[in-house]
PDB file of N, CA, C and O in Angstrom:
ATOM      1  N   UNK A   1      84.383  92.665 111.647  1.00  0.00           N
ATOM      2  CA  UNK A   1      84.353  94.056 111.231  1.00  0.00           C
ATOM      3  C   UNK A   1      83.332  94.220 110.121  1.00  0.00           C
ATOM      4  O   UNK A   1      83.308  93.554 109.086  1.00  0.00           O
ATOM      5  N   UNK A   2      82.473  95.211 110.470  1.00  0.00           N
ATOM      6  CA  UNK A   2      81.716  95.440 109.317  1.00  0.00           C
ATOM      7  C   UNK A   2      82.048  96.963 108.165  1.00  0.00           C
ATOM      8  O   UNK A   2      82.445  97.955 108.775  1.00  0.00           O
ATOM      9  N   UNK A   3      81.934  97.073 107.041  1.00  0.00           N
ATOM     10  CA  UNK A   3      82.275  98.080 106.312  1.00  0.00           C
ATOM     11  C   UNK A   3      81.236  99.406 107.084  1.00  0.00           C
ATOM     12  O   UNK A   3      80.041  99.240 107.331  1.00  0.00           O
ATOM     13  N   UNK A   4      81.928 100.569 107.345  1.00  0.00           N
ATOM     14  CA  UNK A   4      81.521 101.633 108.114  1.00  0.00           C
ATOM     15  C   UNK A   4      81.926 101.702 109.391  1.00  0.00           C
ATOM     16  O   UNK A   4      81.555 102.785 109.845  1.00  0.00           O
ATOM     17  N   UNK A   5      82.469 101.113 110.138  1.00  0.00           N
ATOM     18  CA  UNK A   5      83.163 100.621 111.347  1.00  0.00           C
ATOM     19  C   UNK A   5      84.167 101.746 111.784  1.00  0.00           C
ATOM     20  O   UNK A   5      84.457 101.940 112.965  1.00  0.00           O
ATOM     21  N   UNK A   6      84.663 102.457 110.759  1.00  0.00           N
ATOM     22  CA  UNK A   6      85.536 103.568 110.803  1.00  0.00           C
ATOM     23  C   UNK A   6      87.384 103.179 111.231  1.00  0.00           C
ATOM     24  O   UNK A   6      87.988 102.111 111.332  1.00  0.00           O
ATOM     25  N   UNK A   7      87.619 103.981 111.320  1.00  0.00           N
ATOM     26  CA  UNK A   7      89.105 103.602 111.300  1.00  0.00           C
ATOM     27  C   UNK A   7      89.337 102.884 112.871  1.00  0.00           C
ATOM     28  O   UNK A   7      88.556 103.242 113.752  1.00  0.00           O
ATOM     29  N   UNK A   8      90.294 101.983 113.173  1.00  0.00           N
ATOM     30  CA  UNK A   8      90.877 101.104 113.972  1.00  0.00           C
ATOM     31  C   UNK A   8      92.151 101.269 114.637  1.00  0.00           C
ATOM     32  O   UNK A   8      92.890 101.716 113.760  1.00  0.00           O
ATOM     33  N   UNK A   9      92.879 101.140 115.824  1.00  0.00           N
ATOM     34  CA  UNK A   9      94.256 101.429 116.360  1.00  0.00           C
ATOM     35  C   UNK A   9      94.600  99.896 115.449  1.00  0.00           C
ATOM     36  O   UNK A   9      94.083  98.790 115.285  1.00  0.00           O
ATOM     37  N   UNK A  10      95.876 100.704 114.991  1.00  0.00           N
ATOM     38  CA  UNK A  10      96.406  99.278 113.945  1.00  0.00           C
ATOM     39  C   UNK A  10      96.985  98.467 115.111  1.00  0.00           C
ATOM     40  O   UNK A  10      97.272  98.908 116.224  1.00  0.00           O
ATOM     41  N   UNK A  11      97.082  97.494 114.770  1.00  0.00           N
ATOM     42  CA  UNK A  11      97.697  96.461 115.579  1.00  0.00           C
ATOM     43  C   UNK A  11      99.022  96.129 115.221  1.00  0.00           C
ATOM     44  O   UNK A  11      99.393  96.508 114.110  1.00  0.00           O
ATOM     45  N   UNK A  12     100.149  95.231 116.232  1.00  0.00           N
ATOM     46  CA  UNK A  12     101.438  95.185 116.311  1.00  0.00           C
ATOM     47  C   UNK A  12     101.778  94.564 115.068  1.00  0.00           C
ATOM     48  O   UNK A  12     102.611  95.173 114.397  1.00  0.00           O
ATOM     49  N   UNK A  13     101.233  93.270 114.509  1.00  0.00           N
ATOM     50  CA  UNK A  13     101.151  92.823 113.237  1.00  0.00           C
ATOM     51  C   UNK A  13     101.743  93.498 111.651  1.00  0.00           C
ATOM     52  O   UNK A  13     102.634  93.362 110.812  1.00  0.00           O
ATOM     53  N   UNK A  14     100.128  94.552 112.082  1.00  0.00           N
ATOM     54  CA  UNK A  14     100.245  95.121 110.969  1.00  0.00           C
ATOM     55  C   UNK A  14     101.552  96.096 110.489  1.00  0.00           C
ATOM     56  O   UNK A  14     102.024  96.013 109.356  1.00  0.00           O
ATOM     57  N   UNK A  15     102.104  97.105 111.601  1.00  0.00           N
ATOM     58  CA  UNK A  15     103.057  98.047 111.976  1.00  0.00           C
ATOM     59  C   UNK A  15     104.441  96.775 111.793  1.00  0.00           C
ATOM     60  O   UNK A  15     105.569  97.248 111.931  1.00  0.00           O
ATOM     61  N   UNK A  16     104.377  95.683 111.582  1.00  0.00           N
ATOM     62  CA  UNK A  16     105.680  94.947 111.561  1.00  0.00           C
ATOM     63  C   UNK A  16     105.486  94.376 110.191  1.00  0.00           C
ATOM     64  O   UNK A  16     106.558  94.140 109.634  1.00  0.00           O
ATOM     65  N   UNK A  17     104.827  94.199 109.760  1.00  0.00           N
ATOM     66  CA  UNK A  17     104.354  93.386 107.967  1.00  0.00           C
ATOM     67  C   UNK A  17     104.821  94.669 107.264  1.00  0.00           C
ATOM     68  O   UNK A  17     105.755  94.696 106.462  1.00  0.00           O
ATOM     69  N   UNK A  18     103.969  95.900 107.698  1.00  0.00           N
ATOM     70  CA  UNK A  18     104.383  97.268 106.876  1.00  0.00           C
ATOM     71  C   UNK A  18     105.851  97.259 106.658  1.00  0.00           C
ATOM     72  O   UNK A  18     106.331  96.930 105.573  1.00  0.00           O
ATOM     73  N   UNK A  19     106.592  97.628 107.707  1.00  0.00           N
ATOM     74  CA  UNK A  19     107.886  97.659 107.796  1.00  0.00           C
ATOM     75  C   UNK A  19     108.948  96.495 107.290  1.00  0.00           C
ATOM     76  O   UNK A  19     110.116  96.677 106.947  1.00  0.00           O
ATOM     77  N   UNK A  20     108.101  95.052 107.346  1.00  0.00           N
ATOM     78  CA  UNK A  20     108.999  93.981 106.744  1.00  0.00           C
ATOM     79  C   UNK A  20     108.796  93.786 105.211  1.00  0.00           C
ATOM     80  O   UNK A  20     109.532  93.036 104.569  1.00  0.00           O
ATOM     81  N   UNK A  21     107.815  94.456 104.669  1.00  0.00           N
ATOM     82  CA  UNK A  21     107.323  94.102 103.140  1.00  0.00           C
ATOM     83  C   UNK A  21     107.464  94.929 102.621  1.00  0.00           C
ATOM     84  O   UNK A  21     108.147  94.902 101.597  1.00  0.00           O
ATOM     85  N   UNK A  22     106.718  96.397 103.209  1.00  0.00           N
ATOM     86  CA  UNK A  22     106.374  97.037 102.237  1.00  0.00           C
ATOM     87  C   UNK A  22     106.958  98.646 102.483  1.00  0.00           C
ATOM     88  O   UNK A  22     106.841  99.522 101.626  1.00  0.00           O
ATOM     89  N   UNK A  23     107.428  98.797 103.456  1.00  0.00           N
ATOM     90  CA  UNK A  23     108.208 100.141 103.338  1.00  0.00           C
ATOM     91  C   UNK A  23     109.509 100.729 102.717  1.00  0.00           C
ATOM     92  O   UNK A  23     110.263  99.758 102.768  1.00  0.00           O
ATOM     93  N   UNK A  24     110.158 101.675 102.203  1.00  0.00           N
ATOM     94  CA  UNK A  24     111.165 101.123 100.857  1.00  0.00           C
ATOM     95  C   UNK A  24     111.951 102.339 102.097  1.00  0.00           C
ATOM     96  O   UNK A  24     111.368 103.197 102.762  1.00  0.00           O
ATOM     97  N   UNK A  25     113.036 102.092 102.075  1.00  0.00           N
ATOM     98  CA  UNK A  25     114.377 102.814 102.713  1.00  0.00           C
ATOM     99  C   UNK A  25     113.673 103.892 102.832  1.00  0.00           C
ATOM    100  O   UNK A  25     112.754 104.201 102.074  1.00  0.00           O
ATOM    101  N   UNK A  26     114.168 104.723 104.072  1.00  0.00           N
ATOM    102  CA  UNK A  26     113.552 106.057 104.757  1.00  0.00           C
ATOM    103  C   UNK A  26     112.049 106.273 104.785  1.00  0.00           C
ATOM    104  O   UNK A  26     111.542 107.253 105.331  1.00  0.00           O
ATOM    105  N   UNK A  27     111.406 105.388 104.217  1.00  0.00           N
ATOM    106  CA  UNK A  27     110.107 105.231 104.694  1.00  0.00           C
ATOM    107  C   UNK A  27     109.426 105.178 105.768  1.00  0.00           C
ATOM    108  O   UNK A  27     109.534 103.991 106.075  1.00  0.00           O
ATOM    109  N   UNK A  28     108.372 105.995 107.074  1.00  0.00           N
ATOM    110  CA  UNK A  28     108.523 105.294 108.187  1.00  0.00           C
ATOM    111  C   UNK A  28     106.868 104.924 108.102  1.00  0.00           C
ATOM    112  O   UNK A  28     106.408 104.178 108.966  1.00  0.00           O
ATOM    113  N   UNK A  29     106.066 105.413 107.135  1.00  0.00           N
ATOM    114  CA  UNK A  29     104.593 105.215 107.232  1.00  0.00           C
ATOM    115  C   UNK A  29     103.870 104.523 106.050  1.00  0.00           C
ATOM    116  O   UNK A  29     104.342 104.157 104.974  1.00  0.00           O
ATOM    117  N   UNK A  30     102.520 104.430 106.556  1.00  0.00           N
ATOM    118  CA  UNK A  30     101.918 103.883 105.202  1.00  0.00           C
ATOM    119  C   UNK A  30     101.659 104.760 103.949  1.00  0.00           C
ATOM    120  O   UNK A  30     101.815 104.590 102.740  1.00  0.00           O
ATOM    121  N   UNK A  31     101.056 106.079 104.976  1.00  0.00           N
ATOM    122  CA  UNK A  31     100.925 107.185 103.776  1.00  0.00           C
ATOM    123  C   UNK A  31     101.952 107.418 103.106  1.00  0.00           C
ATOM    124  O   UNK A  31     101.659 108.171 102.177  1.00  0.00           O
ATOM    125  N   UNK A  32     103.225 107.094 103.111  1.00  0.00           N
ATOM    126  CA  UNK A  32     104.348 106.830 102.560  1.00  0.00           C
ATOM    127  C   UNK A  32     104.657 106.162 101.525  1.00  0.00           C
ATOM    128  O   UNK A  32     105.326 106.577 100.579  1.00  0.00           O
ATOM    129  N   UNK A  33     104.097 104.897 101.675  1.00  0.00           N
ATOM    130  CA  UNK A  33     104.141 103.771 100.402  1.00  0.00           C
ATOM    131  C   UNK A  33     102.787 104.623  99.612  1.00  0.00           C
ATOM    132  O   UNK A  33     102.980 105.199  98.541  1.00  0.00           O
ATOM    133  N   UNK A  34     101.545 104.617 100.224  1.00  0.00           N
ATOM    134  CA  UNK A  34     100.565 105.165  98.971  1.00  0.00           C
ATOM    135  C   UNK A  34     101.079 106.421  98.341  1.00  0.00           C
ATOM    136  O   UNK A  34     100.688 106.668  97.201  1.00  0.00           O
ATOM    137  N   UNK A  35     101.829 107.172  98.876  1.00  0.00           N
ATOM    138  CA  UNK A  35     102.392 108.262  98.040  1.00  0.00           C
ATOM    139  C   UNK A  35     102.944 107.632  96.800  1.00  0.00           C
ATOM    140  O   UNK A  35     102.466 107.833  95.683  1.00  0.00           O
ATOM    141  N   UNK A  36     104.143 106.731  97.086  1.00  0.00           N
ATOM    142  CA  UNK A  36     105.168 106.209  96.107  1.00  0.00           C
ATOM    143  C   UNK A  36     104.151 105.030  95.035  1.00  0.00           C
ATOM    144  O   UNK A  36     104.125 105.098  93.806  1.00  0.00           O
ATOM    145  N   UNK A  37     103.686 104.408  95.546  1.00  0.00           N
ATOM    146  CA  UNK A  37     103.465 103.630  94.653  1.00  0.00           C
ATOM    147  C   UNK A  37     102.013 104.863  93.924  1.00  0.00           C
ATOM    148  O   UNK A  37     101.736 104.576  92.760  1.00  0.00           O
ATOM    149  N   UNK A  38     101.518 105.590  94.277  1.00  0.00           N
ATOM    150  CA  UNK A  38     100.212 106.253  93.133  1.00  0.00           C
ATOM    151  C   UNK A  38     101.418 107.505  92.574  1.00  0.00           C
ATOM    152  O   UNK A  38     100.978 108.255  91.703  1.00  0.00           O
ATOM    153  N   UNK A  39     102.734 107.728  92.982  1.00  0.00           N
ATOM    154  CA  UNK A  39     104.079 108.306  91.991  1.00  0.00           C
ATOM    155  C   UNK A  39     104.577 107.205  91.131  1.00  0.00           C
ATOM    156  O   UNK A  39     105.124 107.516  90.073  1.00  0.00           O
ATOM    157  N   UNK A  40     104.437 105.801  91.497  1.00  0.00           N
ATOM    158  CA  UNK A  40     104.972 104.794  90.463  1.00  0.00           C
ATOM    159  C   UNK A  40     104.179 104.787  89.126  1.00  0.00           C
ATOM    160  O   UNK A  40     104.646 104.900  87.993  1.00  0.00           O
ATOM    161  N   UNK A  41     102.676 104.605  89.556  1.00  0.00           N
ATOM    162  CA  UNK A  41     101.764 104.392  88.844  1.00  0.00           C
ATOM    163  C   UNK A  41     101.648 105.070  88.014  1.00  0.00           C
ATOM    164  O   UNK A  41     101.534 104.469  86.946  1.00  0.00           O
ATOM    165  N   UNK A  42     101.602 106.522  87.914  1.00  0.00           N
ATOM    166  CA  UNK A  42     101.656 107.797  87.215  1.00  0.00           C
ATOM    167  C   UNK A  42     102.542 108.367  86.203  1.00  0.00           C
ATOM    168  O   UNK A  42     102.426 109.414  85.565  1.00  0.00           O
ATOM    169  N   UNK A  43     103.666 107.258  86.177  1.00  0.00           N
ATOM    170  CA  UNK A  43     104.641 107.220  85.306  1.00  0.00           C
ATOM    171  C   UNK A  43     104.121 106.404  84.258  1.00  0.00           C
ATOM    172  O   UNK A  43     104.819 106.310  83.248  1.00  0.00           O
ATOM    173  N   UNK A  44     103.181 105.876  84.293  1.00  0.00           N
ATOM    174  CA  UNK A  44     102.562 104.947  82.833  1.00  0.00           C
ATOM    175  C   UNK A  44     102.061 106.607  81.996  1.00  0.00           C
ATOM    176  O   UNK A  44     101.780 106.484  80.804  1.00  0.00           O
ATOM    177  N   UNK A  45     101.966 107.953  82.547  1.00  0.00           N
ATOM    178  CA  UNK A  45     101.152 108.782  82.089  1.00  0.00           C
ATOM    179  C   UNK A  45     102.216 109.492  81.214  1.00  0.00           C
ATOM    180  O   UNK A  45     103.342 109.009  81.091  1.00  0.00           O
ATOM    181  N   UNK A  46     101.823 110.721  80.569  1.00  0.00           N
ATOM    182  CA  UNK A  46     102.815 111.282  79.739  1.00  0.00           C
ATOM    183  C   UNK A  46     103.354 112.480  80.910  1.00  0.00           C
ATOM    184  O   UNK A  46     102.736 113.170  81.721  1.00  0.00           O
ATOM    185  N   UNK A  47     104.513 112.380  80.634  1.00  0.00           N
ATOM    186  CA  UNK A  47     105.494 113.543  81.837  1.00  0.00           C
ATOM    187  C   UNK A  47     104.649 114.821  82.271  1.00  0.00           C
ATOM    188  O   UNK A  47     104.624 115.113  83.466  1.00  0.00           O
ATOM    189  N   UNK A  48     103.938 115.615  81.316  1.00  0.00           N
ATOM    190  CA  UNK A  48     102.977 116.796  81.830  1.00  0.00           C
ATOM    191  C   UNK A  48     102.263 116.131  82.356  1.00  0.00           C
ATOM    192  O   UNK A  48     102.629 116.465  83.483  1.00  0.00           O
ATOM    193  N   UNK A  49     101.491 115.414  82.543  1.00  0.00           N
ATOM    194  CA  UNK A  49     100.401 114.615  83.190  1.00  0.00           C
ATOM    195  C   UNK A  49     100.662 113.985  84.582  1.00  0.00           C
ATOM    196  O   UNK A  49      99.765 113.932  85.423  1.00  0.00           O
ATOM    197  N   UNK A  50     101.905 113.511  84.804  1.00  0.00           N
ATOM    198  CA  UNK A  50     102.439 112.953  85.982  1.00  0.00           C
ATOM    199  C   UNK A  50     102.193 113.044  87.318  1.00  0.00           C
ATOM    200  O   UNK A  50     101.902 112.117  88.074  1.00  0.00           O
ATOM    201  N   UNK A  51     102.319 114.183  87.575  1.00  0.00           N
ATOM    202  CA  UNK A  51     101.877 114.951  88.912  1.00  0.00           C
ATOM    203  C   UNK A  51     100.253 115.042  89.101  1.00  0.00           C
ATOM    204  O   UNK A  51      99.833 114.616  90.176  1.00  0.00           O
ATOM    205  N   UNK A  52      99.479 115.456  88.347  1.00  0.00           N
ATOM    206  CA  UNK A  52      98.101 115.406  88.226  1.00  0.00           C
ATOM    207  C   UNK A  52      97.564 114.048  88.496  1.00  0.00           C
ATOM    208  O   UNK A  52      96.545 114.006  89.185  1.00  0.00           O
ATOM    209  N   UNK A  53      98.175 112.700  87.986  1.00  0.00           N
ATOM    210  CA  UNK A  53      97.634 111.441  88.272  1.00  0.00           C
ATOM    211  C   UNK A  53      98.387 111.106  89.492  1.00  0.00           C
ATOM    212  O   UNK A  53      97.641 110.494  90.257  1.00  0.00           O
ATOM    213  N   UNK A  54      99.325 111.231  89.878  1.00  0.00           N
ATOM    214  CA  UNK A  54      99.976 110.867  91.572  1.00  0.00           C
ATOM    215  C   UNK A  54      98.905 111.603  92.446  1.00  0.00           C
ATOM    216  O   UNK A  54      98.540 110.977  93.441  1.00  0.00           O
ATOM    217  N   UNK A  55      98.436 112.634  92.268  1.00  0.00           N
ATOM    218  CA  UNK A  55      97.541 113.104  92.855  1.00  0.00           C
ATOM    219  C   UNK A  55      96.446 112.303  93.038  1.00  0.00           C
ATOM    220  O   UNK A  55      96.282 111.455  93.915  1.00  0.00           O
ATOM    221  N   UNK A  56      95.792 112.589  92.252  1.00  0.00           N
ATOM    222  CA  UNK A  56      94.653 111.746  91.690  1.00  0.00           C
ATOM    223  C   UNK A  56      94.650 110.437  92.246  1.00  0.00           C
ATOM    224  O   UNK A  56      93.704 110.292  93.020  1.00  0.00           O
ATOM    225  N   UNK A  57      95.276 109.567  92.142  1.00  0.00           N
ATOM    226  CA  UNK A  57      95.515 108.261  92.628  1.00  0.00           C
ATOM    227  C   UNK A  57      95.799 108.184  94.037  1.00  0.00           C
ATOM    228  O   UNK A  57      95.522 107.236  94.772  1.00  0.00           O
ATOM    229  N   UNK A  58      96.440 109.381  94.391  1.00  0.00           N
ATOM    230  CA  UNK A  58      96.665 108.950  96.241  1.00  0.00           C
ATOM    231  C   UNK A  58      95.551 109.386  96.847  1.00  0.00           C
ATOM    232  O   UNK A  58      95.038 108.898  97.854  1.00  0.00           O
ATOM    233  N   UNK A  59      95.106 110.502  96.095  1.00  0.00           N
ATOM    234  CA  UNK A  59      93.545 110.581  96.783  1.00  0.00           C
ATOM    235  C   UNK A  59      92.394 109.699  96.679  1.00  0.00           C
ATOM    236  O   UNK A  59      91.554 109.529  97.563  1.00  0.00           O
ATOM    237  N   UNK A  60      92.414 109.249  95.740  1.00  0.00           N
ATOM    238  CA  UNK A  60      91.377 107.857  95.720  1.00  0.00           C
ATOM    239  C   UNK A  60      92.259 106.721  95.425  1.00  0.00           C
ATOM    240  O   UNK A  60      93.141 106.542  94.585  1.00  0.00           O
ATOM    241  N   UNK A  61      91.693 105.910  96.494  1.00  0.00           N
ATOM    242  CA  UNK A  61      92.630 104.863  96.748  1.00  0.00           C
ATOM    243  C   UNK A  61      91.963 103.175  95.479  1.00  0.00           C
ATOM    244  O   UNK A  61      92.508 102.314  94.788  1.00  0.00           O
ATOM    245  N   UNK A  62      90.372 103.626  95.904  1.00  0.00           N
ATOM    246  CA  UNK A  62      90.271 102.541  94.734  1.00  0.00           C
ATOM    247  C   UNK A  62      90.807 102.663  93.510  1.00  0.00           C
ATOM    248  O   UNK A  62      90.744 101.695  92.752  1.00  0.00           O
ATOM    249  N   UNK A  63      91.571 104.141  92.998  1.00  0.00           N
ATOM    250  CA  UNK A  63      91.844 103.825  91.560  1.00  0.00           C
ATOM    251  C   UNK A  63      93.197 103.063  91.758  1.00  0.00           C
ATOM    252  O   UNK A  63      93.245 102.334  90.767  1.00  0.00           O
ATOM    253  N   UNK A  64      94.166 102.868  92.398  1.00  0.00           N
ATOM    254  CA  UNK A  64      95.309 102.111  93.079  1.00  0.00           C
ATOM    255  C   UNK A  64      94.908 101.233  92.578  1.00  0.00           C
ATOM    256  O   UNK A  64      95.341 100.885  91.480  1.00  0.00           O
ATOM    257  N   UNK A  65      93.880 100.533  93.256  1.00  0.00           N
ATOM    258  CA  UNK A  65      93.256  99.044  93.244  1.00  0.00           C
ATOM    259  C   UNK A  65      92.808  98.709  91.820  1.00  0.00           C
ATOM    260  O   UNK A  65      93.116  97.602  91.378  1.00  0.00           O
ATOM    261  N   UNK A  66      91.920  99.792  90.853  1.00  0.00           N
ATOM    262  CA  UNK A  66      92.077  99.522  89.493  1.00  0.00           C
ATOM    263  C   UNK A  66      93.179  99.663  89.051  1.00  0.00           C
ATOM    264  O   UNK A  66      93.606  98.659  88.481  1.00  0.00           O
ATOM    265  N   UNK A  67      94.021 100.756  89.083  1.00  0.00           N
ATOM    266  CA  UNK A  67      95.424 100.641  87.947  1.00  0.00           C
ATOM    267  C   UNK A  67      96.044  99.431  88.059  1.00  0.00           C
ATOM    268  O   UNK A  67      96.544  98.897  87.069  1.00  0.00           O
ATOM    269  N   UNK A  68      96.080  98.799  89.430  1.00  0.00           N
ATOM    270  CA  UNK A  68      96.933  97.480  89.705  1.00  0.00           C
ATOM    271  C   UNK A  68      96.368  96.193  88.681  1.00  0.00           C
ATOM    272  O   UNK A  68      97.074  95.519  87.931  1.00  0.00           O
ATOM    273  N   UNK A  69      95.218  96.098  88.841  1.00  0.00           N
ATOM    274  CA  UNK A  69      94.408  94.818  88.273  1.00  0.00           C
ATOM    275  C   UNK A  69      94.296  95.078  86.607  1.00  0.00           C
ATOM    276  O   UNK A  69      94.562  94.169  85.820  1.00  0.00           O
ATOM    277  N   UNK A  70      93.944  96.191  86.233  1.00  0.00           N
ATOM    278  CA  UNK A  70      93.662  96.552  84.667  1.00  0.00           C
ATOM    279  C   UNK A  70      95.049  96.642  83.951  1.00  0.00           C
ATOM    280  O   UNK A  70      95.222  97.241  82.889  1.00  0.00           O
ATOM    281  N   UNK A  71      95.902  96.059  84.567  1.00  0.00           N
ATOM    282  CA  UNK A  71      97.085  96.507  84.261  1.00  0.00           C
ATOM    283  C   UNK A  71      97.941  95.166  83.739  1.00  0.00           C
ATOM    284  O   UNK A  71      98.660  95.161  82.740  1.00  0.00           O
ATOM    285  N   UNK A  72      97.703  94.006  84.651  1.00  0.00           N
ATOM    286  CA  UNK A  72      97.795  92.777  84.625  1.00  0.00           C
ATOM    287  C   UNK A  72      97.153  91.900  83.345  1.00  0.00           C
ATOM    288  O   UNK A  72      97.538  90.931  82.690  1.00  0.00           O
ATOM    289  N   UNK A  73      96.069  92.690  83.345  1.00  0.00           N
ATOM    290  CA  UNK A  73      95.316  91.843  82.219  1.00  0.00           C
ATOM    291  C   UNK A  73      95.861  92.433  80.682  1.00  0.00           C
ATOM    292  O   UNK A  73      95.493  91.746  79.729  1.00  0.00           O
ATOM    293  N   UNK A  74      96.501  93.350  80.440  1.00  0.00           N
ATOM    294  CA  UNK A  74      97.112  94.097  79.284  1.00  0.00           C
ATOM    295  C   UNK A  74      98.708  93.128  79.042  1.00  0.00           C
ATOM    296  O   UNK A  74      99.499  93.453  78.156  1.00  0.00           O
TER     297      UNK A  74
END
């Protein structure tokens, strides 16, 4: 796969890892977990702010990928 390739039919794998790891009760999708976890994340923010960074974060997914790592190193 090269980067630009565009999106892919997920495979059986993936649809069973999702569901065995990473989906939390009544969950049935992925856009599901990125909701919750860029709502987890957003709780480091001050309560008025909250909603504005869940936003923010589910729409860009690399900041996910920074809050996770910059976060570790603190």
């Amino acid at each position: 796969m090269h980067i630009g390739s565009g999106p892919r039919e997920p495979q059986a794998i993936c649809a069973a890892v999702l569901a065995d790891r990473y989906l939390a009760p009544g969950e049935r999708t992925r856009e599901a977990v990125f909701k919750r976890v860029a709502r987890a994340l957003a709780r480091a923010e001050q309560p008025c702010a909250r909603s504005h960074f869940a936003r923010l974060f589910h729409r860009t997914p690399c900041l996910l990928f920074w809050a996770r790592h910059s976060t570790r190193a603190q």
